[in-house]
KENU-385801 format. One record per residue (C-alpha): residue in one letter; z, y, x. Coordinates in pm, whole numbers, padded with zeros to 5 digits, always signed. Each point is the difference from the previous one (the first is absolute). Layout:
// residues N
AZYX/...
// end
This chain:
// residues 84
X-07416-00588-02907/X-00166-00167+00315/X-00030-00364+00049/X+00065-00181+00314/X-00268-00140+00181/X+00161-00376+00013/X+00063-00202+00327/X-00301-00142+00154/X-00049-00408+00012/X+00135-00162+00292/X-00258-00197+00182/X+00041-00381+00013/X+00165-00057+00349/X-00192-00336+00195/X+00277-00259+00038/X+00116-00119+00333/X+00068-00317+00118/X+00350-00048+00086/X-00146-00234+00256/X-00147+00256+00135/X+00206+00268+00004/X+00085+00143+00399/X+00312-00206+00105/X+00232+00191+00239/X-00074-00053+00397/X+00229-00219+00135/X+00180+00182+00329/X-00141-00088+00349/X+00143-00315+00169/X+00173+00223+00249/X+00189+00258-00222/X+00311-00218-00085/X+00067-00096+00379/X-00064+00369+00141/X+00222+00102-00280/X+00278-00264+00042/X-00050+00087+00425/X+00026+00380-00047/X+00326-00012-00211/X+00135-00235+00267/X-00068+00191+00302/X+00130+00332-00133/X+00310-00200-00088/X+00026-00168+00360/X-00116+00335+00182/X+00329+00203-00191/X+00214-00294+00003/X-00044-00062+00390/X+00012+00370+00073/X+00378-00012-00120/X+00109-00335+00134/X-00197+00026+00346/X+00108+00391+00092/X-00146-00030+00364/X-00316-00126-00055/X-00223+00196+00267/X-00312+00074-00293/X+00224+00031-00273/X+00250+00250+00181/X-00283+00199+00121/X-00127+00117-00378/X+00389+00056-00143/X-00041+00099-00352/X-00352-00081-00039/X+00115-00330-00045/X+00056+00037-00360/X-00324+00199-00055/X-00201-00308+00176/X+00223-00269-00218/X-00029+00186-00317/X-00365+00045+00036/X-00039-00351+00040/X+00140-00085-00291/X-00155+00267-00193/X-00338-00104+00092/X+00123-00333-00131/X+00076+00104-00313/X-00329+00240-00003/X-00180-00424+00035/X+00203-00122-00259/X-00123+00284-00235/X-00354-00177+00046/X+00149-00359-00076/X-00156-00186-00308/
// end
């Protein structure tokens, strides 16, 4: 009957400093305030476009109103993703 070959030795890993160890990057200064401001103004831009129906710009693009809100806030929540 054959024999198995065995497992071979596992070499001796160096240890690591925990000191020294790569911390996580901290997010730019300007993330959480271009986050915060694009959830805001997709939230004004659809809210105004149903309270303030006459609005010369706003009347002009109709239902593209809720594609430009909703865009807003989806690049704000595509900023948030990069939030630490």
């Amino acid at each position: 009957m054959p024999e198995s070959k065995g497992r071979p030795k596992q070499r001796s890993r160096i240890p690591v400093d925990p000191a020294k160890e790569a911390m996580p990057k901290a997010s730019p200064r300007w993330l959480v305030p271009a986050m915060l401001a694009s959830f805001l103004i997709g939230l004004l831009w659809i809210v105004v476009y149903y309270i303030v129906p006459g609005m010369p710009l706003l009347s002009d693009l109709g239902g593209w109103n809720l594609v430009i809100g909703f865009a807003l806030i989806m690049v704000g929540f595509g900023l948030s993703t990069r939030w630490r």
